[in-house]
mmCIF file of the N, C-alpha and C atoms, coordinates in Angstrom:
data_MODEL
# 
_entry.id   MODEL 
# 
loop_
_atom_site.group_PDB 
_atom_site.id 
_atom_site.type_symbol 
_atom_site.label_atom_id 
_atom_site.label_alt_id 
_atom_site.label_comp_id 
_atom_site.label_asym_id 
_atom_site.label_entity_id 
_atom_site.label_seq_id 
_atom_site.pdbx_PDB_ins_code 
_atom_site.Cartn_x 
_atom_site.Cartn_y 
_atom_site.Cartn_z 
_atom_site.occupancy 
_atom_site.B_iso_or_equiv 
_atom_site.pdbx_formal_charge 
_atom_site.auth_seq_id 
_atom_site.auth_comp_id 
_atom_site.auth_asym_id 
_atom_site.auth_atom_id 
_atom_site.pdbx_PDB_model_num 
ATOM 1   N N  . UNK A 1 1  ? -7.621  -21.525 -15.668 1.00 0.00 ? 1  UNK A N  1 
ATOM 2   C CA . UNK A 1 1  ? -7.874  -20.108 -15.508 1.00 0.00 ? 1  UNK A CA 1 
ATOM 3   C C  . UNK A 1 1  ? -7.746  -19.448 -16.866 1.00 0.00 ? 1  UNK A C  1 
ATOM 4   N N  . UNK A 1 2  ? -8.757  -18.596 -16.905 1.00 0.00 ? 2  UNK A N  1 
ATOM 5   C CA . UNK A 1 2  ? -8.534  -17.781 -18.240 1.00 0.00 ? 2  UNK A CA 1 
ATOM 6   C C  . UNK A 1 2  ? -8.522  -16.222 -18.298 1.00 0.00 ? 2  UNK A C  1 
ATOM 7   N N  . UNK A 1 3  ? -7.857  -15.838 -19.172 1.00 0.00 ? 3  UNK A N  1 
ATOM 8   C CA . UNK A 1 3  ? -6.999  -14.243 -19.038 1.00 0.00 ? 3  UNK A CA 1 
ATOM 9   C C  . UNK A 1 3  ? -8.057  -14.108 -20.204 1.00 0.00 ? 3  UNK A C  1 
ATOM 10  N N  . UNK A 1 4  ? -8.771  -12.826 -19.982 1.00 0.00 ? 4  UNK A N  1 
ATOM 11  C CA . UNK A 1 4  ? -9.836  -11.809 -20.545 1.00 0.00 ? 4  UNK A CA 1 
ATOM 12  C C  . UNK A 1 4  ? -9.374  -10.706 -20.876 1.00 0.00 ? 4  UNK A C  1 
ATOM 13  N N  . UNK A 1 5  ? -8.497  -10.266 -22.196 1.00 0.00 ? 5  UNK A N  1 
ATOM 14  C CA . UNK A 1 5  ? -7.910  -9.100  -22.337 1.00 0.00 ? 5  UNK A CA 1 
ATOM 15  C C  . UNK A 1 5  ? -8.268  -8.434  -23.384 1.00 0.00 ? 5  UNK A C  1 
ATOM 16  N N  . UNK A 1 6  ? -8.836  -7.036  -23.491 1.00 0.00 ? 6  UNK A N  1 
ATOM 17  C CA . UNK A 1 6  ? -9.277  -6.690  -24.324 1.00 0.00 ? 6  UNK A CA 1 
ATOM 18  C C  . UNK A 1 6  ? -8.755  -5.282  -24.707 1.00 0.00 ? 6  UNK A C  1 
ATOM 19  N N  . UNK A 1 7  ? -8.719  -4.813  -25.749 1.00 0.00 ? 7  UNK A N  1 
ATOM 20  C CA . UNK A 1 7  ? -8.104  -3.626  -26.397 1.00 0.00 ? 7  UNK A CA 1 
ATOM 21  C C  . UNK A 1 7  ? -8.876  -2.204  -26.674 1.00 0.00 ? 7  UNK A C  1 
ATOM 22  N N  . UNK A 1 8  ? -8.540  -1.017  -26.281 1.00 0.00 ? 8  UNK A N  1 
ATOM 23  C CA . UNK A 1 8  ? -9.079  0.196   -26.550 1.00 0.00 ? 8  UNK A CA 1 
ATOM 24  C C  . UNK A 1 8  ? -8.416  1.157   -27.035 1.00 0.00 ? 8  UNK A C  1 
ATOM 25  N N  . UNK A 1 9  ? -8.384  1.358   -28.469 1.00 0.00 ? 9  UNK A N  1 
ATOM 26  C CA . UNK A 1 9  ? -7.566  1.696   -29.294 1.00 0.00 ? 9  UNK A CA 1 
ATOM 27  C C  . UNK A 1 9  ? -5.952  1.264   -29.279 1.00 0.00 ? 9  UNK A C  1 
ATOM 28  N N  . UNK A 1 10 ? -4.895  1.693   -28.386 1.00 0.00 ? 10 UNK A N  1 
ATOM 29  C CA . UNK A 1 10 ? -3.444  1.151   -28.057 1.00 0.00 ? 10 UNK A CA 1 
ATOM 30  C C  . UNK A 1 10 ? -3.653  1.153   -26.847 1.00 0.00 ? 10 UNK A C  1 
ATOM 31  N N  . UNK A 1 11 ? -4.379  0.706   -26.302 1.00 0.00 ? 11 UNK A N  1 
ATOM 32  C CA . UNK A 1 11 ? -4.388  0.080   -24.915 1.00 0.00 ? 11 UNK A CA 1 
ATOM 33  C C  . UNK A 1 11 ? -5.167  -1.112  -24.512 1.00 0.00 ? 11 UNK A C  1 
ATOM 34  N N  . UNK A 1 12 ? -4.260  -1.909  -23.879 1.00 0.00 ? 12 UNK A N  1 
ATOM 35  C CA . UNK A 1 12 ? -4.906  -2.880  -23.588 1.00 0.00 ? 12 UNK A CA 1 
ATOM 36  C C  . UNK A 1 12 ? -5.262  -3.226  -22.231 1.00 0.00 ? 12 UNK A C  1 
ATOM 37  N N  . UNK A 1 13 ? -6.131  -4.131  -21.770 1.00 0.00 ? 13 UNK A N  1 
ATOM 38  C CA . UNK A 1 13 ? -7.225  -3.736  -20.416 1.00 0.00 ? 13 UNK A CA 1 
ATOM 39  C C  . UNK A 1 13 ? -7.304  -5.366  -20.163 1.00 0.00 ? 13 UNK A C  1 
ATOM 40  N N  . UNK A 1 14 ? -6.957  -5.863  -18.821 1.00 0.00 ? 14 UNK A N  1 
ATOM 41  C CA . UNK A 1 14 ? -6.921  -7.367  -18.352 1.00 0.00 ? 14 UNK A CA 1 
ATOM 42  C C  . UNK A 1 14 ? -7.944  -7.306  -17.340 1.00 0.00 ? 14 UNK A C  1 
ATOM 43  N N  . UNK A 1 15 ? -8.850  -8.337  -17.338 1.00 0.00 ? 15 UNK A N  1 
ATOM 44  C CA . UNK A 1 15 ? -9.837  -8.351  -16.455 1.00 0.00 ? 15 UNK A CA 1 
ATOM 45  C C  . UNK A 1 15 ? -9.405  -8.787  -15.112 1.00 0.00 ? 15 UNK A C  1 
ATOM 46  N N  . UNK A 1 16 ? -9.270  -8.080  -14.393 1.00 0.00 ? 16 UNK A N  1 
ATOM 47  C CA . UNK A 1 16 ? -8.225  -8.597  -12.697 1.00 0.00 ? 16 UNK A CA 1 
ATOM 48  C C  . UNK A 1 16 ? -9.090  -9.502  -11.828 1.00 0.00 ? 16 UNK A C  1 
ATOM 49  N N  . UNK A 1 17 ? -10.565 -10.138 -12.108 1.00 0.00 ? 17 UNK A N  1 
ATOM 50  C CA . UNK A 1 17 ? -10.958 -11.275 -11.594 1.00 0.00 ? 17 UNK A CA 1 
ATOM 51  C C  . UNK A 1 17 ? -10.369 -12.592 -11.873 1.00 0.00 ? 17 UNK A C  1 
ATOM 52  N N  . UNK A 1 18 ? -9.929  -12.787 -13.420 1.00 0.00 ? 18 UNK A N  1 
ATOM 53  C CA . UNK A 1 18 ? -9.033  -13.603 -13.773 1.00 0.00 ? 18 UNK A CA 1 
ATOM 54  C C  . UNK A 1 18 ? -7.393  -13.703 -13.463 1.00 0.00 ? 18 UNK A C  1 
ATOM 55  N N  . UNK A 1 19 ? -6.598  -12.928 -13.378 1.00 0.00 ? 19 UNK A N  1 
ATOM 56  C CA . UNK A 1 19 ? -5.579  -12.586 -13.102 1.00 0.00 ? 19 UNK A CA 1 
ATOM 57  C C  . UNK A 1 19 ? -4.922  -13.480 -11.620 1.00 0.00 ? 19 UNK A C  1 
ATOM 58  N N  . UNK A 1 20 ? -3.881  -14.206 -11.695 1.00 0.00 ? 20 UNK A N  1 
ATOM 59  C CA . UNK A 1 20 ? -3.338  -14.235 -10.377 1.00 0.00 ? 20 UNK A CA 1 
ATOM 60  C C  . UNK A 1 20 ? -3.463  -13.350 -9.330  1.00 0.00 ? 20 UNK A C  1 
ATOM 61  N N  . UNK A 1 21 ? -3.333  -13.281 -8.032  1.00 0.00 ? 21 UNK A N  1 
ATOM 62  C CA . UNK A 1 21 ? -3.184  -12.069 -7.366  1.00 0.00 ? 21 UNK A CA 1 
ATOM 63  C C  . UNK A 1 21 ? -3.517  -10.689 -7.554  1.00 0.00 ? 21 UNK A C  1 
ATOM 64  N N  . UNK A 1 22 ? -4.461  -10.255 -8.768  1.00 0.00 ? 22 UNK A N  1 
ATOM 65  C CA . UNK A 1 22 ? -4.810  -9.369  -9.200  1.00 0.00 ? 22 UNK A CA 1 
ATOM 66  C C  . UNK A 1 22 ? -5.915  -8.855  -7.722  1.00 0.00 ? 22 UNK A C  1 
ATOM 67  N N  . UNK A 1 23 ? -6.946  -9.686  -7.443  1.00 0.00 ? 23 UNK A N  1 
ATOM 68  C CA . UNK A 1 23 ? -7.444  -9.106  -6.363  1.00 0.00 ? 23 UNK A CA 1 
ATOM 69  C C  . UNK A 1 23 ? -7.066  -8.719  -4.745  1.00 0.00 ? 23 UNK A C  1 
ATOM 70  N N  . UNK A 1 24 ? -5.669  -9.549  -4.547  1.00 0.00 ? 24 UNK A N  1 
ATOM 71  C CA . UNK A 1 24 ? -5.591  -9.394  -3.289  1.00 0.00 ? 24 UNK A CA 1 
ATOM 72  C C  . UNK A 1 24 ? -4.794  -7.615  -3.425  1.00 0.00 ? 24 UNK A C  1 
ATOM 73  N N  . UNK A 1 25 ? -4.313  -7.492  -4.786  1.00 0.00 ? 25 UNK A N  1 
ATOM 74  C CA . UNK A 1 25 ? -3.509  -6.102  -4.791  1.00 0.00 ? 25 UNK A CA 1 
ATOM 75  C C  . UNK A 1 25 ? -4.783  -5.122  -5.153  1.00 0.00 ? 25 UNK A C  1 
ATOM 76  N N  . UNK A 1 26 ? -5.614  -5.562  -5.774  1.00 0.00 ? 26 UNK A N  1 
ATOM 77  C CA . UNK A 1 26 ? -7.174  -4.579  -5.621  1.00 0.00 ? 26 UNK A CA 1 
ATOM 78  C C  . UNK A 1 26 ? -7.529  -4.272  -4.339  1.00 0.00 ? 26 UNK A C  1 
ATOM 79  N N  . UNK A 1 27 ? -7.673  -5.215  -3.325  1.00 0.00 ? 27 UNK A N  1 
ATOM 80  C CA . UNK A 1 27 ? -7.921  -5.506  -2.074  1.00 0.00 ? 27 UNK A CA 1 
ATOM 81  C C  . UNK A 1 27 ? -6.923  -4.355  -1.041  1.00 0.00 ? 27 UNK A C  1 
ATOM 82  N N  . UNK A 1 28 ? -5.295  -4.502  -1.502  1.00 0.00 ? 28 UNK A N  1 
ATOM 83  C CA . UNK A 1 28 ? -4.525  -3.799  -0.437  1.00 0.00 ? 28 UNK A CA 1 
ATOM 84  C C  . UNK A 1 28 ? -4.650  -2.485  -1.034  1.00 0.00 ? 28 UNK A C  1 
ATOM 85  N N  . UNK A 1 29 ? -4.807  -2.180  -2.992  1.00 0.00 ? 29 UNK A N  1 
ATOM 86  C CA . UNK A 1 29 ? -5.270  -0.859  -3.130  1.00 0.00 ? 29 UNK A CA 1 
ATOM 87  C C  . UNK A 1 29 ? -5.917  0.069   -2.397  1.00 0.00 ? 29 UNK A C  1 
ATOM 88  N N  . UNK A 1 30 ? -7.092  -0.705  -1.968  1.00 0.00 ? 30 UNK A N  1 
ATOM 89  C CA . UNK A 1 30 ? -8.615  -0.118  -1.533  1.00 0.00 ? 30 UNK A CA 1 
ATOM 90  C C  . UNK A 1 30 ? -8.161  -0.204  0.079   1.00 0.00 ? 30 UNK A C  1 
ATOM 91  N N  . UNK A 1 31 ? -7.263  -0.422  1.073   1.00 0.00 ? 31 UNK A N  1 
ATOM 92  C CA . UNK A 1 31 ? -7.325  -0.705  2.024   1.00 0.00 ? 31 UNK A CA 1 
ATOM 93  C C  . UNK A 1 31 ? -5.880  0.837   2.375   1.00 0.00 ? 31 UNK A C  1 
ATOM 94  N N  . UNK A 1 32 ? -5.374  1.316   1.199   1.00 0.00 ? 32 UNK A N  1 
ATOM 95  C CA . UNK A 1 32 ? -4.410  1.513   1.281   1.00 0.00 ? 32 UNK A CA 1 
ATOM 96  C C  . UNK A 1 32 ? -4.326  3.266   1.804   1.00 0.00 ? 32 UNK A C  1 
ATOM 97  N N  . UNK A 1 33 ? -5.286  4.234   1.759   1.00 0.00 ? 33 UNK A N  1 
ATOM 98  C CA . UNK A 1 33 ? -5.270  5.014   2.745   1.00 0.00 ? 33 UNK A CA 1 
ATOM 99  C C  . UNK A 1 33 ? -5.741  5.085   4.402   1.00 0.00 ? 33 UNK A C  1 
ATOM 100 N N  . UNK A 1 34 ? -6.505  4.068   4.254   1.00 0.00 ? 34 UNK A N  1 
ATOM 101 C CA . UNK A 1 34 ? -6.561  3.806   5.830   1.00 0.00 ? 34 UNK A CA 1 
ATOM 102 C C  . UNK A 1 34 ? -5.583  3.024   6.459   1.00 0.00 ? 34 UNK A C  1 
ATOM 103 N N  . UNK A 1 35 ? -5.142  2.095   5.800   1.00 0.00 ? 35 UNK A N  1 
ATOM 104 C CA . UNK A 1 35 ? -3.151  1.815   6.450   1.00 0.00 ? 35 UNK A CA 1 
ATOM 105 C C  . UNK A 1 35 ? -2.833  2.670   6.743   1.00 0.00 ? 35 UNK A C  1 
ATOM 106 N N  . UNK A 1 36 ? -2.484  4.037   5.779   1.00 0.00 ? 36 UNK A N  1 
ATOM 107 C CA . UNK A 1 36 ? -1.708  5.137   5.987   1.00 0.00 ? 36 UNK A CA 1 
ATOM 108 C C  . UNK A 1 36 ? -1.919  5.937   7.262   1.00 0.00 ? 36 UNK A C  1 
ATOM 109 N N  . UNK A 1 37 ? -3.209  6.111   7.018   1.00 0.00 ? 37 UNK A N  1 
ATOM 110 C CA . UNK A 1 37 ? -3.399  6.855   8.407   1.00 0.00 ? 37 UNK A CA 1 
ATOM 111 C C  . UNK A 1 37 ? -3.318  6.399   9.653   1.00 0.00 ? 37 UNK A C  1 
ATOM 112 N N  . UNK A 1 38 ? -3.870  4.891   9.791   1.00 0.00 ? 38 UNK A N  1 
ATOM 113 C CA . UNK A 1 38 ? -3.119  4.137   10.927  1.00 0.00 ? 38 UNK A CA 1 
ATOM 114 C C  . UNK A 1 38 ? -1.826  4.390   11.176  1.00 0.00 ? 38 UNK A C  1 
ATOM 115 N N  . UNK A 1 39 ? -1.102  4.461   10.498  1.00 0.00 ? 39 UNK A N  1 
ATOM 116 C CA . UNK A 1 39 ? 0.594   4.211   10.452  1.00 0.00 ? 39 UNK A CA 1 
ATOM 117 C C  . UNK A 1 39 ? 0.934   5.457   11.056  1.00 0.00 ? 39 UNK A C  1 
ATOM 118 N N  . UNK A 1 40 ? 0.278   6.772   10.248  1.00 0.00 ? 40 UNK A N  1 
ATOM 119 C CA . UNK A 1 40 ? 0.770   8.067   10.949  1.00 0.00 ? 40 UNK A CA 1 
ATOM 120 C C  . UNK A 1 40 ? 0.439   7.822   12.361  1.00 0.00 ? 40 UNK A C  1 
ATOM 121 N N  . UNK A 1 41 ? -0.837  7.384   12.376  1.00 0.00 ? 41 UNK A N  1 
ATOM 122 C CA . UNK A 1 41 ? -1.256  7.796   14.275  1.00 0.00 ? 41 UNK A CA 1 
ATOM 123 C C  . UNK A 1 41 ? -0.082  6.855   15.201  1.00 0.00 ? 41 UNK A C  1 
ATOM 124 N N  . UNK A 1 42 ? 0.139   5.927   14.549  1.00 0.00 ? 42 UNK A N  1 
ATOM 125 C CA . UNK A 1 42 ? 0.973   5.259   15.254  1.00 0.00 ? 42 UNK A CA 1 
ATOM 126 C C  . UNK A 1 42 ? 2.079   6.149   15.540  1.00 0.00 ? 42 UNK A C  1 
ATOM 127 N N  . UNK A 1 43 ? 2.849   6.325   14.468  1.00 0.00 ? 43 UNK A N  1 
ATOM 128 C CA . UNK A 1 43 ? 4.587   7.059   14.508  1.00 0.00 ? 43 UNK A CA 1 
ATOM 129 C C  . UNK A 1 43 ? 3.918   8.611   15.421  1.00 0.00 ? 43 UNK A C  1 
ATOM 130 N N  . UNK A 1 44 ? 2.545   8.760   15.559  1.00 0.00 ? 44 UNK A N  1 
ATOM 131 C CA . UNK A 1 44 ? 2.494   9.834   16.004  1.00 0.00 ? 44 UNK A CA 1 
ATOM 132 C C  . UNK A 1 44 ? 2.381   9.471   17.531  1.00 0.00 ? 44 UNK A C  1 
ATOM 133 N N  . UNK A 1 45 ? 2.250   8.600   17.748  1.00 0.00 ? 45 UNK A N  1 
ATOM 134 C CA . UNK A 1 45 ? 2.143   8.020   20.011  1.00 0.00 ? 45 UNK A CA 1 
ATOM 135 C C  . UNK A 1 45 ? 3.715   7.189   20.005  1.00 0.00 ? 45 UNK A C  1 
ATOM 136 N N  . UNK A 1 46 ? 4.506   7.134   18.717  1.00 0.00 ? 46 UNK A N  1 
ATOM 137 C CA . UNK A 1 46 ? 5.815   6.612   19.188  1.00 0.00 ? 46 UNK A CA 1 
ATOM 138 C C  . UNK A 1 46 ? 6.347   8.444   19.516  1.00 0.00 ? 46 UNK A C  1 
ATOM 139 N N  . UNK A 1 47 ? 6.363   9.121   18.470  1.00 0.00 ? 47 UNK A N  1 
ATOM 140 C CA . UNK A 1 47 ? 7.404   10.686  18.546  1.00 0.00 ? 47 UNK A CA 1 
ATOM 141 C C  . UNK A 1 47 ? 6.648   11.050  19.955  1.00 0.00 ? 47 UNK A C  1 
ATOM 142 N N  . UNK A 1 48 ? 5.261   10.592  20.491  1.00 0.00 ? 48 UNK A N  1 
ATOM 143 C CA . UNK A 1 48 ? 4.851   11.492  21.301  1.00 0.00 ? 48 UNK A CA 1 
ATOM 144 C C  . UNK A 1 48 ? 5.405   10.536  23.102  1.00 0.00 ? 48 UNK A C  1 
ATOM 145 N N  . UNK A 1 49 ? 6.431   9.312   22.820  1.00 0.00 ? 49 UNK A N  1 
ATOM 146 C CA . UNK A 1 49 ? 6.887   8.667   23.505  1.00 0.00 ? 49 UNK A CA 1 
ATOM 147 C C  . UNK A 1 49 ? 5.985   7.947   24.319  1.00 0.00 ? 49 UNK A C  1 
ATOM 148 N N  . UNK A 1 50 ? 4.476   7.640   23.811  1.00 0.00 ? 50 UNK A N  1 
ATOM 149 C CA . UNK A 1 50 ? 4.256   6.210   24.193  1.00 0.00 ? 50 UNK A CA 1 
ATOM 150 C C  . UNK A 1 50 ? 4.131   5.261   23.386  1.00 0.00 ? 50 UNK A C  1 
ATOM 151 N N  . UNK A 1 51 ? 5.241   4.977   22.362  1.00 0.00 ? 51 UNK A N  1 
ATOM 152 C CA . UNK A 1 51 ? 5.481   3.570   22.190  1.00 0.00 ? 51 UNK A CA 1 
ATOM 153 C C  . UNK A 1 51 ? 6.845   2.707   21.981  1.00 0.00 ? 51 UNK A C  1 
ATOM 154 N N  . UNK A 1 52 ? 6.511   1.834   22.384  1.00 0.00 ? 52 UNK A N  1 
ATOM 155 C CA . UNK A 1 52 ? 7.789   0.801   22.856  1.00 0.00 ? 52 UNK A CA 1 
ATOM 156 C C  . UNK A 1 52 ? 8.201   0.233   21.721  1.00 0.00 ? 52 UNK A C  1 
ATOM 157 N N  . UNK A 1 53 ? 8.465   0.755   20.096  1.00 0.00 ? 53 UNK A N  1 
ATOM 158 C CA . UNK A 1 53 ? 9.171   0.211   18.949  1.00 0.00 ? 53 UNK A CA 1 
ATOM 159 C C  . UNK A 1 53 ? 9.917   0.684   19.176  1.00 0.00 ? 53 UNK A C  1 
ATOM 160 N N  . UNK A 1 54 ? 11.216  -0.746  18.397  1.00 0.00 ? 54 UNK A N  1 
ATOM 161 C CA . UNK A 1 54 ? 13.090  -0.355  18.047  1.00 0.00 ? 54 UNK A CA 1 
ATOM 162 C C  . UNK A 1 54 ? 12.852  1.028   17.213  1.00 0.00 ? 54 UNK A C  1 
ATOM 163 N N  . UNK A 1 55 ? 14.021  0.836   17.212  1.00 0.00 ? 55 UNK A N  1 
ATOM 164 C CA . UNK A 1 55 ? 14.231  2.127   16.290  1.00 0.00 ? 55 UNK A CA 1 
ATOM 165 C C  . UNK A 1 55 ? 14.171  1.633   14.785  1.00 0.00 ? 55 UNK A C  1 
ATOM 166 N N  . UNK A 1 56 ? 14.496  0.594   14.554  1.00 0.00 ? 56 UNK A N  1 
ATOM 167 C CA . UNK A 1 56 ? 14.211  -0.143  13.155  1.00 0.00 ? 56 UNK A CA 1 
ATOM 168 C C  . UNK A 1 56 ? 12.678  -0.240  12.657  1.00 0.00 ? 56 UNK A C  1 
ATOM 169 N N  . UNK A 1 57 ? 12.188  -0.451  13.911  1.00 0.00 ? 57 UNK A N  1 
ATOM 170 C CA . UNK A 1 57 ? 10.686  -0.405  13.431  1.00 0.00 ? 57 UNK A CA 1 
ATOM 171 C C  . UNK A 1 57 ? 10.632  0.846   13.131  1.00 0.00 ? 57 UNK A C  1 
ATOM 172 N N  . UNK A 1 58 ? 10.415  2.047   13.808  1.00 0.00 ? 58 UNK A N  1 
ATOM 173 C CA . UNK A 1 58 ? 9.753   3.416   13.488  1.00 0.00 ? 58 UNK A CA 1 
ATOM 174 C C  . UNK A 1 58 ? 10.688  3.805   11.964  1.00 0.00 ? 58 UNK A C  1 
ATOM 175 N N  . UNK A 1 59 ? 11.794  2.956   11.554  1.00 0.00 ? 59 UNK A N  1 
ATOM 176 C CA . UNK A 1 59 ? 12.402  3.888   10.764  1.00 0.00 ? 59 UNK A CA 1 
ATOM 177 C C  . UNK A 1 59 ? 11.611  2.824   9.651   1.00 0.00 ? 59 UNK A C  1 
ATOM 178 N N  . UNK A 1 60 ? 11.027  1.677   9.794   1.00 0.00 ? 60 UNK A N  1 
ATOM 179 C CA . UNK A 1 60 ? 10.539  0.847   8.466   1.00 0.00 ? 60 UNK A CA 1 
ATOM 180 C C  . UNK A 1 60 ? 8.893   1.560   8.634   1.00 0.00 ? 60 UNK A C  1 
ATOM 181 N N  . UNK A 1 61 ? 8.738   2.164   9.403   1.00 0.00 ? 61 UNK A N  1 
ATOM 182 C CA . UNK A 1 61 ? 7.084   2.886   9.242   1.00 0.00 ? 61 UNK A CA 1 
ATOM 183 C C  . UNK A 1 61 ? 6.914   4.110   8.773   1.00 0.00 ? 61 UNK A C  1 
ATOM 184 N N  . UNK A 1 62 ? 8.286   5.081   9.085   1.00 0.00 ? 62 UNK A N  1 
ATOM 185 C CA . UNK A 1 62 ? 8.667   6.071   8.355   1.00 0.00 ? 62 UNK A CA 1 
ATOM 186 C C  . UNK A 1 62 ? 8.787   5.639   7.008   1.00 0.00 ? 62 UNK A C  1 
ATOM 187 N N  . UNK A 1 63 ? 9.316   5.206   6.821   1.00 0.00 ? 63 UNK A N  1 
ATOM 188 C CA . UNK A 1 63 ? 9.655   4.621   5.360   1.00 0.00 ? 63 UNK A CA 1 
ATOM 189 C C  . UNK A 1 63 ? 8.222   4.598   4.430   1.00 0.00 ? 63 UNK A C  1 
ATOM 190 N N  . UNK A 1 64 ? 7.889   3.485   5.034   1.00 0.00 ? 64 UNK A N  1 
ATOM 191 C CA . UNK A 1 64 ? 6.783   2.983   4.420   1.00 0.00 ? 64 UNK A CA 1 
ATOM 192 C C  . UNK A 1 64 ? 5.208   4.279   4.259   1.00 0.00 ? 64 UNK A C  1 
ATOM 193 N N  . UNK A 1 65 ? 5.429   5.005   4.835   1.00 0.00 ? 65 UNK A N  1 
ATOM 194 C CA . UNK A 1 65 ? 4.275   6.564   5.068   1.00 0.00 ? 65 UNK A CA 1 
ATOM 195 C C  . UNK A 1 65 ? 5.172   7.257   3.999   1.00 0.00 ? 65 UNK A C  1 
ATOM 196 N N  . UNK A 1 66 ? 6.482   7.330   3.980   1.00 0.00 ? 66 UNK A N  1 
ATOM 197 C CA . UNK A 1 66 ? 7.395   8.181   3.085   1.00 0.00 ? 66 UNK A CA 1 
ATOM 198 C C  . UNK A 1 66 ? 7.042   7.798   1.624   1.00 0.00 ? 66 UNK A C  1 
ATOM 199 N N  . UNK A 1 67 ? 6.633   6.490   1.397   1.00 0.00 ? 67 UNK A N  1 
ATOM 200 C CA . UNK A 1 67 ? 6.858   5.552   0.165   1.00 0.00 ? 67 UNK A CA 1 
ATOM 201 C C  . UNK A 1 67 ? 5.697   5.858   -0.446  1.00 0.00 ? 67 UNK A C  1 
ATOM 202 N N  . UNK A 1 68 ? 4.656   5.431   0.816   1.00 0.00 ? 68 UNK A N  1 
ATOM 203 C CA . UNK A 1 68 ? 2.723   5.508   0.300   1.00 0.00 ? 68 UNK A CA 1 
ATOM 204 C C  . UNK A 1 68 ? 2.771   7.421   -0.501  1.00 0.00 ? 68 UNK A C  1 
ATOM 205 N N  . UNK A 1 69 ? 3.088   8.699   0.386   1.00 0.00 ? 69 UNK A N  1 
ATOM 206 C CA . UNK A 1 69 ? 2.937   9.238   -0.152  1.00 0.00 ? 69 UNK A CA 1 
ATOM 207 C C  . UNK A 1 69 ? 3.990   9.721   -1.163  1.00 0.00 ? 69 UNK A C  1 
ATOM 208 N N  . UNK A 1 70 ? 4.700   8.971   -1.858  1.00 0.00 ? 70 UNK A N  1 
ATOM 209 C CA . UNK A 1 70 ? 5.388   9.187   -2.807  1.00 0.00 ? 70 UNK A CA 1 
ATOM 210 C C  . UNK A 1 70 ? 6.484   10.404  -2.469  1.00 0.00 ? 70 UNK A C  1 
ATOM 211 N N  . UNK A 1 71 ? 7.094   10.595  -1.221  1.00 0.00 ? 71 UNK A N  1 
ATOM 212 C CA . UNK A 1 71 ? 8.121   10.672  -0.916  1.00 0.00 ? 71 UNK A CA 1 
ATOM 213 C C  . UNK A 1 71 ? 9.552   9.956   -0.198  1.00 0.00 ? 71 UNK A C  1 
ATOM 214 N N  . UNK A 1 72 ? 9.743   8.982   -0.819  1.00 0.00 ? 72 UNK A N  1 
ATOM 215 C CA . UNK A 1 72 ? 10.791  8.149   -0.941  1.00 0.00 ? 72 UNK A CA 1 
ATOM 216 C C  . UNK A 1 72 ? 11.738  8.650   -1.317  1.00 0.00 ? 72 UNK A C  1 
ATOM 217 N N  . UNK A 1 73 ? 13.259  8.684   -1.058  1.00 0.00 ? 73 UNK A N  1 
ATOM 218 C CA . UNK A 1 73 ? 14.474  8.708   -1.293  1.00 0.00 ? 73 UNK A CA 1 
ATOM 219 C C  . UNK A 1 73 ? 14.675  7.766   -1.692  1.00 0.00 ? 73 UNK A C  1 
# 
């Protein structure tokens, strides 16, 4: 495998076809507001009491909606 890295002025730029795992995180990038909104509708039919998650779950989906939009504690 070969790393393609090239420079623009003080920055430097890696070609993410080459890269380990570079595409599957391109991949969950691009996938990553429609997760979100799944996730709300979900936590939104658990608060609206039809769904059957622990409480650990709704609090790791909270989380994770808290995190995506960059409100994390």
């Amino acid at each position: 495998m070969s790393w393609k890295i090239r420079r623009d002025g003080e920055r430097y730029y890696v070609d993410a076809n080459t890269m380990p795992g570079a595409q599957k995180a391109l991949h969950l990038a691009a996938a990553a507001p429609e997760l979100l909104e799944a996730l709300e509708l979900v936590v939104s039919f658990i608060d609206a009491g039809q769904g059957t998650w622990t409480i650990e779950d709704q609090n790791k989906a909270r989380a994770a909606i808290a995190k995506a939009k960059g409100e994390e504690q």
